[in-house]
Wavefront OBJ file of the C-alpha trace (Angstrom):
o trace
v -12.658 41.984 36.979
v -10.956 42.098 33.432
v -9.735 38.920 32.308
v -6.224 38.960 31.610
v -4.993 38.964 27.908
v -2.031 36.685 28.640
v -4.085 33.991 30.271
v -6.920 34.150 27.770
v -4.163 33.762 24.201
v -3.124 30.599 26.334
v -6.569 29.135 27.259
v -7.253 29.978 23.329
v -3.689 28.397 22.476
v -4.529 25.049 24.488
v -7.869 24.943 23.197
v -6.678 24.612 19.240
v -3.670 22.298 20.056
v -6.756 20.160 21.970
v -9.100 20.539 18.888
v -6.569 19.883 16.187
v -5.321 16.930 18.532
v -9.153 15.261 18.629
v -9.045 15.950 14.611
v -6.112 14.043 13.699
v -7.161 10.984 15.828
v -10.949 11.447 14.686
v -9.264 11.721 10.625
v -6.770 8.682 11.564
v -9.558 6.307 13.029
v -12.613 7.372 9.768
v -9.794 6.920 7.642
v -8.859 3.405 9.381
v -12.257 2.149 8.305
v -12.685 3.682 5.853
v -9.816 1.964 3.926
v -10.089 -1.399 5.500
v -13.800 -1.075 3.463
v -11.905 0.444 0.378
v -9.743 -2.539 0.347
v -12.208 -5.110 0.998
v -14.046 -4.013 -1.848
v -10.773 -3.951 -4.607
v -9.938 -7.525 -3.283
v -13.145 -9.155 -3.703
v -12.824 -9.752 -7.426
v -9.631 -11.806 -6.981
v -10.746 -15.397 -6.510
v -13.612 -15.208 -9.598
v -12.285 -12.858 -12.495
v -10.777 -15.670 -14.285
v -13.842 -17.542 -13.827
v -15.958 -14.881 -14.949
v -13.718 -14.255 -18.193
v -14.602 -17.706 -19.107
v -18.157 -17.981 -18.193
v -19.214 -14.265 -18.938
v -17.163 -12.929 -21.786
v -16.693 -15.925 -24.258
v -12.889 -17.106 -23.456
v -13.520 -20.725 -22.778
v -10.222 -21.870 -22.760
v -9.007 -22.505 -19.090
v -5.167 -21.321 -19.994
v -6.172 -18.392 -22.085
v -8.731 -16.897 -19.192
v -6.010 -17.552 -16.983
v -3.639 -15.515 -19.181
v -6.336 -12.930 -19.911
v -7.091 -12.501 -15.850
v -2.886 -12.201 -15.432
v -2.854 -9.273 -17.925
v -5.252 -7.366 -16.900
v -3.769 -7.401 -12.900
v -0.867 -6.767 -14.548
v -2.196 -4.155 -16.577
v -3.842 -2.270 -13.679
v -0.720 -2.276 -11.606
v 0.924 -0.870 -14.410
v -1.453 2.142 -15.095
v -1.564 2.981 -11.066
v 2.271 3.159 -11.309
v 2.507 5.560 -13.981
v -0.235 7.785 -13.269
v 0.149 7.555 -8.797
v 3.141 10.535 -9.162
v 0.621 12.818 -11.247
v -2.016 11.941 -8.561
v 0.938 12.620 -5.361
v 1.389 16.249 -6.812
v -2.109 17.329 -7.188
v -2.575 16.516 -3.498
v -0.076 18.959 -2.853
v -1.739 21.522 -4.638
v -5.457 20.835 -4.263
v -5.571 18.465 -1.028
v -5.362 14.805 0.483
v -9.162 14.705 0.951
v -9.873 15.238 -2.535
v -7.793 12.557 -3.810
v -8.790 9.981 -1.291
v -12.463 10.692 -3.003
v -10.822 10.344 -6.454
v -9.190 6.707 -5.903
v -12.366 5.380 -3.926
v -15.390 6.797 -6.504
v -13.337 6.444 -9.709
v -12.495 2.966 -8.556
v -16.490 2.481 -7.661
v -17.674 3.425 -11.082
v -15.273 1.622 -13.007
v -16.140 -1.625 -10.318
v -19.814 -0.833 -11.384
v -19.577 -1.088 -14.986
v -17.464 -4.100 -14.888
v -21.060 -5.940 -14.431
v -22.106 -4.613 -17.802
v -19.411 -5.518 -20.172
v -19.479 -8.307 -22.656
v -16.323 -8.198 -24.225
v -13.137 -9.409 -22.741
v -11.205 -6.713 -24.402
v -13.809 -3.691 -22.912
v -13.056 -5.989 -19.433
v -9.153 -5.389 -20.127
v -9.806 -1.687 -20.619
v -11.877 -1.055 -17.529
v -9.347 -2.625 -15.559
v -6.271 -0.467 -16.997
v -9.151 2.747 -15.788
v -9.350 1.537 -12.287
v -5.396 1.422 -12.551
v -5.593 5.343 -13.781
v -8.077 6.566 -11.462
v -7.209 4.319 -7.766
v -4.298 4.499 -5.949
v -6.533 5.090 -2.339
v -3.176 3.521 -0.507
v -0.942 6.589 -1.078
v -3.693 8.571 -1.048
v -4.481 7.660 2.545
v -1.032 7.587 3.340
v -0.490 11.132 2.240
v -3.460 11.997 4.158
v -2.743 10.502 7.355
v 1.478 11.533 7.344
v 0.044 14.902 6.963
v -2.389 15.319 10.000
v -0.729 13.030 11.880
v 1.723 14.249 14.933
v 5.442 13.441 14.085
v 5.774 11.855 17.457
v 2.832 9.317 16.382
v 3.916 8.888 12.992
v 4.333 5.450 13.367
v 1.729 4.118 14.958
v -0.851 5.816 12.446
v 0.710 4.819 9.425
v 1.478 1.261 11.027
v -2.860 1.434 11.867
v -3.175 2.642 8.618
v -1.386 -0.470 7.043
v -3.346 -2.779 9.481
v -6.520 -2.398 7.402
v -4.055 -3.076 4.216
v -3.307 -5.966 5.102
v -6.741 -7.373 6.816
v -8.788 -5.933 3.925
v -6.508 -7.415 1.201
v -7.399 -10.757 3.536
v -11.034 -10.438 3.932
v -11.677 -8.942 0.314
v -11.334 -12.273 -1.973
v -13.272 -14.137 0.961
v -16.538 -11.676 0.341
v -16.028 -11.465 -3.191
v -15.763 -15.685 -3.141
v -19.194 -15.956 -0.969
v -21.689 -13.040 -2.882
v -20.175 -14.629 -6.346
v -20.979 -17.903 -5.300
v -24.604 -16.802 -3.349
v -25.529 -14.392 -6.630
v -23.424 -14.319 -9.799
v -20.483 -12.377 -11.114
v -21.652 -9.350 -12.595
v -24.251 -8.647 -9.446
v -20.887 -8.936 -7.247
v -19.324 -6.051 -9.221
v -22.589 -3.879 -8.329
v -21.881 -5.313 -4.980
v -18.701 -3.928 -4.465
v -19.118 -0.919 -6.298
v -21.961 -0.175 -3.514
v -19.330 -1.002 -0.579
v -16.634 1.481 -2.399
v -19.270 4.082 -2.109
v -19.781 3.583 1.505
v -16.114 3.285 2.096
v -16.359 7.012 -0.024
v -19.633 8.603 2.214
v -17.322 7.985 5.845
v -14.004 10.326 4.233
v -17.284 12.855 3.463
v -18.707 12.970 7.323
v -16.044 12.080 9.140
v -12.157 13.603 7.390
v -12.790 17.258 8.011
v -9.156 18.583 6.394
v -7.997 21.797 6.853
v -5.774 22.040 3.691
v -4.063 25.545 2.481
v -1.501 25.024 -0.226
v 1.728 25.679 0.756
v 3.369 29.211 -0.758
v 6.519 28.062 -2.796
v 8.779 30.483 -4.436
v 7.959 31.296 -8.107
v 11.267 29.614 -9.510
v 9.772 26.352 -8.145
v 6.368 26.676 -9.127
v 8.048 26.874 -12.366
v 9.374 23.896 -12.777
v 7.921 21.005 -15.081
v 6.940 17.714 -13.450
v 9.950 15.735 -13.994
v 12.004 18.804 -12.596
v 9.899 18.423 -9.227
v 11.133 14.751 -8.725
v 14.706 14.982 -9.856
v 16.009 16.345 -6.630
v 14.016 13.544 -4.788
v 15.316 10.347 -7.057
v 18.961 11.067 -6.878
v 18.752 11.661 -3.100
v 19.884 8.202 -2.188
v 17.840 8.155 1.075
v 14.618 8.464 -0.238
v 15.423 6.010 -3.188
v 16.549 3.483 -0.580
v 13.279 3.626 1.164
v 11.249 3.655 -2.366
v 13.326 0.720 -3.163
v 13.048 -1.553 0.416
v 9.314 -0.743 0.310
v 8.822 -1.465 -3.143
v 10.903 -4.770 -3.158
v 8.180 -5.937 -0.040
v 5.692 -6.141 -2.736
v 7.935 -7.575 -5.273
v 8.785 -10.532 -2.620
v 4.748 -10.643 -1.698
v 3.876 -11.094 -4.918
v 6.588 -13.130 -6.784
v 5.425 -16.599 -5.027
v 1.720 -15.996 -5.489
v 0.895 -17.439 -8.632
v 3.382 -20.501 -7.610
v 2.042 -21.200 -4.126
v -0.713 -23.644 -4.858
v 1.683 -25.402 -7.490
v 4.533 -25.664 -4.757
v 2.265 -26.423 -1.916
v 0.799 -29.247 -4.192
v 4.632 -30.885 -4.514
v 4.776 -30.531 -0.607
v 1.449 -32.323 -0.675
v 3.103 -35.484 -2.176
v 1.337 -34.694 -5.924
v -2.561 -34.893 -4.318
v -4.867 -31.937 -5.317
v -6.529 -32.771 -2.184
v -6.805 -29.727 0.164
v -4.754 -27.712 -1.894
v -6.518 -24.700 -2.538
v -7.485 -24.663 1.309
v -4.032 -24.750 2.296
v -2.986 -22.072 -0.199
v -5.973 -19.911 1.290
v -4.417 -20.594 4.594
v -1.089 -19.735 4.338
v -2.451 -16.618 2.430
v -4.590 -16.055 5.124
v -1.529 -16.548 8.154
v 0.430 -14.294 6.374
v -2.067 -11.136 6.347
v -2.963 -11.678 9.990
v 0.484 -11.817 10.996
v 1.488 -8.706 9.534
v -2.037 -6.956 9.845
v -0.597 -7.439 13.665
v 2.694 -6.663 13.169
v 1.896 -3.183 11.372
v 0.289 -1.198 14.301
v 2.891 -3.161 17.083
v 6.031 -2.204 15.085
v 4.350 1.239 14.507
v 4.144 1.968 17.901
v 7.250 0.545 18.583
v 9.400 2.829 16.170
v 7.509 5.711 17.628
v 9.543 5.057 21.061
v 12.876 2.998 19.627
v 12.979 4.567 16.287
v 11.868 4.150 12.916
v 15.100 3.059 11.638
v 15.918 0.433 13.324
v 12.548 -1.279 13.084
v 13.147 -1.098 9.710
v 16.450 -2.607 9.840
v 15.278 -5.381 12.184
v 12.225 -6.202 10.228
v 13.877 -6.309 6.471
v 17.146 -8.562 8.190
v 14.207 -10.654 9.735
v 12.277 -11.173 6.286
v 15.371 -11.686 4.356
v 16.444 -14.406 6.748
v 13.160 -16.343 6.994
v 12.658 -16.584 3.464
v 15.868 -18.751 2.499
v 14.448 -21.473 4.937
v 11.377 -21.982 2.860
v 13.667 -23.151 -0.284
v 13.990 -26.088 2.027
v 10.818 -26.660 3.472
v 9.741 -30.443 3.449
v 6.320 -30.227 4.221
v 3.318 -27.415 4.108
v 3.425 -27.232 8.181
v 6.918 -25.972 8.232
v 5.955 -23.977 5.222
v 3.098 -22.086 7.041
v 4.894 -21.460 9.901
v 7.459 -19.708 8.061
v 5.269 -17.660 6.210
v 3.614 -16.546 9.145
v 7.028 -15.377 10.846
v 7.617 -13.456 7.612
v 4.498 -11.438 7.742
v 4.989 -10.339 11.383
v 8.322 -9.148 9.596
v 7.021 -7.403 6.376
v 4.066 -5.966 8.510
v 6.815 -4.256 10.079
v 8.461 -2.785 7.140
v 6.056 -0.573 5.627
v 5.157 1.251 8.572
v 8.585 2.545 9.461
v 9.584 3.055 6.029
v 6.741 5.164 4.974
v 7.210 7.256 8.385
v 10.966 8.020 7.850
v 9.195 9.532 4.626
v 6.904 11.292 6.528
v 9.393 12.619 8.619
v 12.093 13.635 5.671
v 9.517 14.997 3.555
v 8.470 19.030 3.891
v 4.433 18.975 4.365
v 3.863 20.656 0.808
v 5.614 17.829 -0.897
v 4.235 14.388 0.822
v 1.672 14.197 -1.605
v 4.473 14.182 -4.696
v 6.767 12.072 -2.354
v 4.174 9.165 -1.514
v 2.960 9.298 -5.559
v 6.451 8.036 -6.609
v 6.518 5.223 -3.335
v 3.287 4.272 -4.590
v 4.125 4.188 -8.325
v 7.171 2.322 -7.830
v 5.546 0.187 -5.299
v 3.120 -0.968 -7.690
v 5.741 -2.131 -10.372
v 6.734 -4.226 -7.569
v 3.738 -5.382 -7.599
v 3.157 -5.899 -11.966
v 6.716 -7.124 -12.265
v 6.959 -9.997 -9.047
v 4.570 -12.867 -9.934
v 5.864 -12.158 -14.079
v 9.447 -12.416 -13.145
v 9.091 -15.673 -10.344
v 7.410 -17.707 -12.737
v 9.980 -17.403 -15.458
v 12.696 -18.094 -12.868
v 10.561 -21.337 -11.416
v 10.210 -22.229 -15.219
v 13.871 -21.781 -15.796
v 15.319 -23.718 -12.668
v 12.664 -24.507 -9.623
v 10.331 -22.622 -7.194
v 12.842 -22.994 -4.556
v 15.415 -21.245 -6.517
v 12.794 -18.375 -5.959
v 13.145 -18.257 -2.538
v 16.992 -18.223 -2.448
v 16.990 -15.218 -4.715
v 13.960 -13.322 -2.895
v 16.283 -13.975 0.071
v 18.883 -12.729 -1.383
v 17.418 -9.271 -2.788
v 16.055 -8.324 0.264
v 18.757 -9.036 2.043
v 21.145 -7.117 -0.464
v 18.323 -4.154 0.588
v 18.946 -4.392 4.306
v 22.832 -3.864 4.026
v 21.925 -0.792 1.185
v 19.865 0.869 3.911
v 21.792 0.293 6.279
v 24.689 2.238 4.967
v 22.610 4.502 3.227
v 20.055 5.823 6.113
v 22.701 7.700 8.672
v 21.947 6.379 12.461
v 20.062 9.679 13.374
v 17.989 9.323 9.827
v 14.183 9.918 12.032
v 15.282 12.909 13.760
v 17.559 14.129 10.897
v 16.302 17.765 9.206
v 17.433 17.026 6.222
v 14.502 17.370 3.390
v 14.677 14.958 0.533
v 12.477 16.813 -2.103
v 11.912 20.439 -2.707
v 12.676 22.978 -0.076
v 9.856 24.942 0.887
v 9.294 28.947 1.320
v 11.425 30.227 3.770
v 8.670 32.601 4.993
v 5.642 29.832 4.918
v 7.773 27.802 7.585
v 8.622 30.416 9.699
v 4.789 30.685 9.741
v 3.696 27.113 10.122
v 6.190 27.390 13.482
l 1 2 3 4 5 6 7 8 9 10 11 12 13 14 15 16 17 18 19 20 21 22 23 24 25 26 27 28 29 30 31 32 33 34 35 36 37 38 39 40 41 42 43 44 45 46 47 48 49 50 51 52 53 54 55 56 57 58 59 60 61 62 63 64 65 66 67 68 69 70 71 72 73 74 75 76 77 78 79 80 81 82 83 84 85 86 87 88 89 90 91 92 93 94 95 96 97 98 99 100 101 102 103 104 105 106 107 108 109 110 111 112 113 114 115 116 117 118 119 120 121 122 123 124 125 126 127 128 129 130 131 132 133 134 135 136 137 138 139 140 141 142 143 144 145 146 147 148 149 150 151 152 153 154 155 156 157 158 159 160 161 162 163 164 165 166 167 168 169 170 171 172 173 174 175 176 177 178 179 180 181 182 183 184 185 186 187 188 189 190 191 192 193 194 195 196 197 198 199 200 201 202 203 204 205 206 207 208 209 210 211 212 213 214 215 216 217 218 219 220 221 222 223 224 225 226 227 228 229 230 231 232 233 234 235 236 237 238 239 240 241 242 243 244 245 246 247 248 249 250 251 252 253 254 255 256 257 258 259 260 261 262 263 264 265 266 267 268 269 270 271 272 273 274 275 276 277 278 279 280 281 282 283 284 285 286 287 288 289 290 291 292 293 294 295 296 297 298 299 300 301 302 303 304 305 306 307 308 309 310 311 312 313 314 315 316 317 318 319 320 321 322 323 324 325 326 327 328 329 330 331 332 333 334 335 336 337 338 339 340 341 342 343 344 345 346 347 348 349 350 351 352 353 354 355 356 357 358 359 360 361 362 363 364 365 366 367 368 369 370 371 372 373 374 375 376 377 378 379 380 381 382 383 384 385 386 387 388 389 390 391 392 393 394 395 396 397 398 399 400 401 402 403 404 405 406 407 408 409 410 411 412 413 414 415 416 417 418 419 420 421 422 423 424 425 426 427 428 429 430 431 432 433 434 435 436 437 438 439
């Protein structure tokens, strides 16, 4: 009895959809670890840098290795900002894999020869390299929006910034214990080993099936800057580049003031301090290492919109009540509310991108989140110490407060009601004829 032809294009049909189903989860859960290892291995040289600046490489001073380690973060933000858009468009054209290697194995080699150097300045230079060459977030991101089911947007990207936020918590931990077990330079080696291993799971496990989109020769054309304009006056996608890059600013403003302020809650004792600082660190990337993948899943079935909404109005409100905290307990507690609220942020922001942007053009789309993101990052703990110079640290929660919830009202008029399941594309159209394929 011949089989019929019908029958066997569907069993053939249902067999792909099932295989490229099993792919994306099998990409989505390698990547998962893989990244919560990538950012374990960044963070770990957080708590000792400065101390290693004024041990290792000759700045003895305790305020000028200070200075020197606040440069040099700032310095590397910088770098990743201006070269994460370059980065975001060769994924388009030569695939996410590729640059998920590049921002994990550049970043391991630079990590590795940090253990060699001897002069602050070299130290300074290394550090504006790992800028240049990392950037694994967006790179992930892109990788993971593009495999990824529309209908389970969320909850990926929302896994994905799970192991964000517990790696950013576990790193300085690890990198704390080996420094104080070995030394400094042997925890660079250290880490560069665990970037590596973070590097060999994308190898085995993130099998991408990446063709280059066909775009029509007018647009392959155009220089870079050309490529972005559409995309920065659109004032969608610069709402959501601006909501997700203001979460970092208002992560990162208070951190170089939290010890300081917590010490002025403390009554003035340097007493448990730095344990309390750790803590409240530590509270906030649970809470929204938890809130990430809830919320994720949660603006897969309600929305991705109105998570957002809900989460920024929810940060925005629960940072003006920690102007007028009067002791660390209340302060804790509040900053453990606010990460369930930023954890749900970044998730549903980065999926309405997912969802707005055409496939050929996430790469280019996340580049620009992640550059602008990461002046958030260069430009918060700068800008909230001048302020708590100028007036008080508490004046730098009112006006945190204040920006974000200025943001909320912006998106909210700026995102229509129906922005997740709106067609609209916010960069670049693609080929009329590679779409009609693709479907």
């Amino acid at each position: 009895m011949k089989n019929n032809p019908i029958e066997s294009s569907l069993s053939d049909g249902s067999a792909a959809i099932k295989k490229k189903r099993e792919n994306w989860q099998l990409i989505l859960y390698a990547s998962f670890i893989s990244q919560l290892i990538t950012m374990i291995g960044f963070n770990s040289s957080i708590p000792f840098v400065p101390l290693f600046i004024q041990k290792d490489l000759g700045v003895t001073n305790v305020g000028e290795a200070g200075l020197w380690a606040g440069v040099m973060v700032t310095s590397s933000f910088l770098a990743m900002g201006a070269f994460a858009p370059i980065w975001g468009s060769l994924s388009d054209r030569h695939g996410r894999k590729s640059m998920v290697l590049r921002s994990i194995l550049g970043g391991a080699v630079v990590v590795g020869l940090m253990a060699f150097t001897g002069n602050v300045w070299v130290m300074l230079l290394l550090r504006i390299f790992q800028g240049v060459l990392t950037g694994s977030v967006s790179a992930y991101v892109t990788l993971i929006a593009s495999v990824t089911p529309k209908e389970k947007t969320g909850y990926a990207l929302g896994l994905m910034q799970t192991s964000v936020f517990v790696g950013a918590s576990i790193g300085p931990l690890v990198g704390g214990v080996l420094a104080d077990l070995t030394d400094y330079r042997f925890t660079f080696i250290i880490t560069s080993l665990i970037l590596v291993i973070a590097a060999l799971i994308v190898v085995f496990f993130v099998h991408e099936e990446f063709t280059p989109l066909q775009v029509e020769k007018k647009v392959q054309n155009l220089t870079f800057m050309e490529r972005f304009k559409g995309a920065f006056f659109e004032k969608e996608f610069v709402a959501l580049v601006v909501i997700l890059a203001l979460v970092q600013f208002a992560s990162t403003i208070i951190a170089p003031l939290l010890a300081l302020f917590i010490k002025v809650l403390n009554g003035g004792g340097e007493q448990g301090v730095s344990t309390l600082a750790g803590l409240e660190l530590g509270i906030t990337g649970v809470a929204s290492a938890i809130s990430a993948v809830v919320a994720g899943r949660l603006s897969d079935r309600y929305g991705h919109r109105r998570i957002l909404l809900i989460s920024s109005l929810a940060a925005a409100l629960l940072y003006f009540p920690q102007a007028a905290v009067g002791n660390v307990w209340e302060l804790l507690i509040l900053r453990g509310l606010m990460g369930l609220a930023f954890g749900g942020i970044v998730p549903a922001a980065n999926a309405l991108i997912a969802d707005k942007v055409p496939e050929g053009k996430k790469g280019s789309a996340f580049g620009v989140v992640s550059g602008v993101t990461s002046l958030g990052s260069a430009s918060g703990p700068i800008l909230g110490s001048v302020i708590a110079a100028a007036f008080s640290t508490r004046v730098v929660f009112v006006l945190t407060a204040l920006t974000l919830l200025g943001a909320y009202f912006w998106i909210k008029m700026t995102l229509p009601a129906n922005a997740a399941q709106n067609s609209k594309e916010l960069i670049l159209d693609e080929k009329p004829a590679t779409r009609q394929a693709k479907a």
